[in-house]
Every structure is written in C-alpha cells, then in structure tokens.
C-alpha positions in Angstrom: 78.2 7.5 38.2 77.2 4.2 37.1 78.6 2.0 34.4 77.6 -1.2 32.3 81.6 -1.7 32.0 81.2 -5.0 34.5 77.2 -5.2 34.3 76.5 -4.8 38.0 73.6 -2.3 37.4 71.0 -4.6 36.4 69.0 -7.1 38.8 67.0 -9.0 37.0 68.4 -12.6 35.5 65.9 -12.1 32.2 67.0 -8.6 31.9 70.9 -9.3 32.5 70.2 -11.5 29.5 68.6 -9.6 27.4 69.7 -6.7 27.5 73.4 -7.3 27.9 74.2 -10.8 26.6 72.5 -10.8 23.5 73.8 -7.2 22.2 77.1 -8.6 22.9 76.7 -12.1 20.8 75.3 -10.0 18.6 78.3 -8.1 17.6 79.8 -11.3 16.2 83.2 -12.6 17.2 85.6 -10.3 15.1 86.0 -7.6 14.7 83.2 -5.7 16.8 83.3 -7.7 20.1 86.7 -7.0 20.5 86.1 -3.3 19.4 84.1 -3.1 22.3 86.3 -5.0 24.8 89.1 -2.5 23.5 86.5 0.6 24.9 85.8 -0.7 28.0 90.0 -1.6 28.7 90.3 2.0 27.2 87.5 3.5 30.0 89.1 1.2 32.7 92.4 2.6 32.4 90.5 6.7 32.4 91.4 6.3 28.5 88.5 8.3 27.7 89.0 10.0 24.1 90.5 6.3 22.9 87.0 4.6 24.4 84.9 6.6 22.4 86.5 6.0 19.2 86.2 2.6 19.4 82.7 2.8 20.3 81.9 5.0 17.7 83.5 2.5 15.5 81.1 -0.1 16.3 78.0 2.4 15.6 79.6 3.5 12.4 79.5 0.1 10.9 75.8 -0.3 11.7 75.1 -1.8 15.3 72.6 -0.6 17.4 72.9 -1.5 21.0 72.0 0.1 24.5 75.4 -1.1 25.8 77.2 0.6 23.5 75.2 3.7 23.8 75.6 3.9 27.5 79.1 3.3 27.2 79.9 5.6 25.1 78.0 8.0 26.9 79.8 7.4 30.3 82.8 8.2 28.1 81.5 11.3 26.9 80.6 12.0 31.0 84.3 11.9 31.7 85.5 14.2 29.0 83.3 16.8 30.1 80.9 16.7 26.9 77.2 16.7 28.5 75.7 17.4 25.1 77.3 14.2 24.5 77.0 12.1 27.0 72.8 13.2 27.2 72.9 12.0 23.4 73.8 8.4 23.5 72.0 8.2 27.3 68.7 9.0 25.7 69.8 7.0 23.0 70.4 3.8 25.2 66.9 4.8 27.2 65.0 4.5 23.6 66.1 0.5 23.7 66.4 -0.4 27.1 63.3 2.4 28.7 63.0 0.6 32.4 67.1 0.2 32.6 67.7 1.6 35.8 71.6 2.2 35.5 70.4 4.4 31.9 67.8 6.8 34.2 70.5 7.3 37.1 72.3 8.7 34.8 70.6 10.4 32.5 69.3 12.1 35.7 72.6 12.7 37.2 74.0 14.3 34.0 70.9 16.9 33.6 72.0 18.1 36.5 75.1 20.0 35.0 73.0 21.6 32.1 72.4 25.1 32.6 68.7 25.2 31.5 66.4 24.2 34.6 62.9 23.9 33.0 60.6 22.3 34.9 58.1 20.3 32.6 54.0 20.7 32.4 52.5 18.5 34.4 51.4 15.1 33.0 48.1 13.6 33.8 48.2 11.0 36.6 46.7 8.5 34.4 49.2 9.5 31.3 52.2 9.3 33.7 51.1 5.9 35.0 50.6 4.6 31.4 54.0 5.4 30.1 55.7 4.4 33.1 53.7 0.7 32.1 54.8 0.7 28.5 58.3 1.5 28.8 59.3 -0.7 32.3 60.9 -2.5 30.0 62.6 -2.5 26.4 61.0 -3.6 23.2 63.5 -6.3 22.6 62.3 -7.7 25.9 58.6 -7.4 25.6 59.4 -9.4 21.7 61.2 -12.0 23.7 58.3 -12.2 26.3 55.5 -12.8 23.8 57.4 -15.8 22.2 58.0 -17.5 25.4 54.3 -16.9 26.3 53.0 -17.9 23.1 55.3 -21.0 23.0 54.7 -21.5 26.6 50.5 -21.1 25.8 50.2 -23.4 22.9 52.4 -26.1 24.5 50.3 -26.3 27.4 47.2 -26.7 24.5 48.7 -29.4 22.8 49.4 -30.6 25.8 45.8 -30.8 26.7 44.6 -32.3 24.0 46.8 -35.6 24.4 46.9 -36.0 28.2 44.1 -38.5 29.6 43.9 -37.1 32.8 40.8 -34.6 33.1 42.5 -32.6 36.3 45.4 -32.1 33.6 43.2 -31.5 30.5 41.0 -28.8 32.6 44.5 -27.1 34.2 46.7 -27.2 31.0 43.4 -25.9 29.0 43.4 -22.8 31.9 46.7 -22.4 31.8 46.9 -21.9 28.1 44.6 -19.9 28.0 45.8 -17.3 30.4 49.7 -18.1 28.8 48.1 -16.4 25.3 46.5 -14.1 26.6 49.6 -12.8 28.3 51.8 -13.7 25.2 48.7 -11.2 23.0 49.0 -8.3 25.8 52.7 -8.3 25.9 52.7 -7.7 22.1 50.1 -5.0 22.3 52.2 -3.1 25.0 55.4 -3.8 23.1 53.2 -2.1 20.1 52.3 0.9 21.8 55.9 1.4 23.1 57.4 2.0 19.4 54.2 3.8 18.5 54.9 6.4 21.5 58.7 6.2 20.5 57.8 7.4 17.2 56.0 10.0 17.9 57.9 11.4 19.9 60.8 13.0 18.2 63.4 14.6 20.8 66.5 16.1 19.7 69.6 17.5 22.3 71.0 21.2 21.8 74.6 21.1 21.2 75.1 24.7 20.8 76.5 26.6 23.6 73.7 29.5 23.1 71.0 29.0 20.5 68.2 32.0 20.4 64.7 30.5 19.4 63.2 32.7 17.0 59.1 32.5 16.0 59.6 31.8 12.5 62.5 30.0 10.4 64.8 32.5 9.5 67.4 34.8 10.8 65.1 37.6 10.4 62.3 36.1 12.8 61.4 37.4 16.3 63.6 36.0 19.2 61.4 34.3 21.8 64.0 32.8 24.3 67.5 31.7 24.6 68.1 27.8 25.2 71.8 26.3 26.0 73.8 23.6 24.8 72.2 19.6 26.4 68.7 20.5 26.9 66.5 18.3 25.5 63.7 19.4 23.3 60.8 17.8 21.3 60.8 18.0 17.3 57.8 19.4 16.0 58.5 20.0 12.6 61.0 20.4 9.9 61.6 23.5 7.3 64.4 23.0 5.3 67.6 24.0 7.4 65.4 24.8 10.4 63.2 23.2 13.2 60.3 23.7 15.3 61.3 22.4 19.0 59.2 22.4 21.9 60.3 22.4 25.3 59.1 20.5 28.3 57.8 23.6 29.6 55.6 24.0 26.2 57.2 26.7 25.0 58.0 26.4 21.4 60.4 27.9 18.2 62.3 27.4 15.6 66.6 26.7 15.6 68.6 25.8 13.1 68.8 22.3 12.3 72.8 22.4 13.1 72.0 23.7 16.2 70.4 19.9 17.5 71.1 16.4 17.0 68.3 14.2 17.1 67.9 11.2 19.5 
C-alpha cells in the first residue's frame, strides 16, 4: 500500500508543492505540525491506534488537508477498519482528485469490501470530461490561474513599454494566450466544485444494512448492502436517506447507518 508518510508518491515538482508543502505550512508551527509529525512517528513505528488519534486531533480543531486524510486513512488500512480507511480516502480524493497515490488506494482497499457492484456505464464523452476536471485538485487549478493571470498581464505591461516591435508583437501573443489559459483554468476549477457538490456520496458503516423503498422500518426491503460500499445521497427525510448505488439501484437507510464523504 502506498503512503504520503515520506511523500514519494507524487511526481510532479508543482504538485509535490502544492499539495504537500503548503497543507503542512499551513498547520502552523505549534501545536498542529507536530501533531502530525507525532502520527506519522506513531504509523512508522506500526503504532496504528496512537496515529489516528493524533490525526483526528488535527481535523477536530478545524484543518482540512488531503495529507491528513490519507494518512489517517492508511492508519485506518492497518487496523483493519475499511469503512474507515474508504472514508478519509475519498475524503483526501475530494481535495487532491488526480493524486495518484489517493486512487491506488482507494482502489486497492475496495477490493476487501464484500459488495462487488459493477457501476452503469458512463458515456465516453462524460468519462472523458471528468477525468479533465478532476486531473488535478482545486487548490491547484486556484494556484494555476494566479500564475497565468500574473504571468498574462506582465507580459502586457510588458508590451506596452518595450520599443522593440518583435517584442511588442510576441509579449502582446503571449499575453494573450497567458489569460486565456489563466480564464480556462478558473472555469475548469469552477466546474470541479460544481460536480463535487452535486455529488453527495456517503460510505456504509454498518455491517448489514437492508434498503427498504420507503423511510421507515415498516417499508418494503429491496436489497441488502454491507458495511464500505460507497453510495450516492439522494435525499434526506429526517432520520433516513435515499442512496443510490453505482449500479442505479436506489432506497432508503438510516442516516446512522452512513457517514457522508
């Protein structure tokens, strides 16, 4: 299984940055950083039960970070807990989509939940889109536009002061094509959170749930689901939900019966 515990799983130098050095300076320098040094020593030394507790005390004071999330999900991996460990992967694959290391082993841990549903087929041209708006995080994509904004108007500015007409005609192009990027990277950026928000997936962490047609105890049962499959929220109705799985079929569990990505 991989790990983010020595950051080796991802190849890119912009991405390394982003999506490991910054959630790190952003947990300050006491007390959160060295909560999360403590975790990884903890995982190191196969102190599993430890490592999560002080990851979860990082996310209980507020942080949100994909490197905590996968960390804590690895620890989870090791304990056994796959509801677990599903949870906080799918959580980490919400901020980082196109992490690599985050796929692997979300893909590696579905492979130990009992449910084997194989999804409806997805349109060629849907498939291709998503794959396009979530090859890499939101955080990134922000990152990107300001650089190619930045990057766009300097090369404008610069046009507008330099003497040289080669210059003024290549800096003007270059702009141009620099803002156009910066514009595009927003807009995909956009449609990322928008797809993230609709799309409201929860894991079962019940060992048997029966799916009923209705909310209520007295409804029909449909189908039986077990505890880590992933399922799409619907709806809400009080203490129940309507889920959907990735086969299509739908119902209605108790709310206790998921937690929600």
């Amino acid at each position: 299984m991989r790990s983010k515990i020595k950051y080796k799983g991802i190849k890119h130098g912009l991405y390394l940055l982003l999506l490991v050095v910054l959630p790190l300076l952003s947990f300050g320098d006491n007390p959160v950083n060295q909560l999360f040094k403590k975790g990884n020593e903890q995982y190191a030394k196969a102190k599993y039960s430890e490592a999560i507790q002080s990851y979860q005390k990082i996310l209980n004071g507020g942080y949100r970070s994909a490197a905590v999330y996968f960390n804590l999900g690895n620890a989870y991996y090791k304990t056994g807990d796959m509801p677990s460990a599903l949870l906080y992967y799918e959580k980490a694959h919400k901020l980082t989509p196109g992490d690599d290391d985050v796929n692997f082993n979300i893909q590696l841990t579905d492979l130990k939940i009992t449910d084997k549903i194989e999804p409806t087929p997805e349109f060629f041209i849907t498939k291709w889109w998503h794959g396009f708006i979530l090859f890499l995080s939101a955080d990134t994509l922000s990152m990107l536009s300001v650089l190619l904004l930045m990057a766009g108007f300097s090369a404008l500015i610069f046009y507008l002061f330099t003497n040289s007409l080669s210059l003024k005609k290549s800096s003007f192009y270059a702009g141009i094509v620099l803002l156009i990027c910066g514009i595009v990277t927003i807009f995909i950026s956009n449609r990322q959170v928008h797809y993230f928000n609709l799309h409201h997936q929860a894991i079962v962490f019940s060992s048997s749930v029966t799916v009923k047609s209705a909310p209520g105890e007295a409804a029909k049962p449909l189908f039986v689901v077990h505890e880590g499959t992933k399922v799409d929220i619907l709806q809400k109705n009080e203490s129940w939900v309507e889920i959907e799985l990735p086969n299509g079929n739908t119902g209605w569990v108790a709310s206790t019966d998921v937690k929600e990505i």
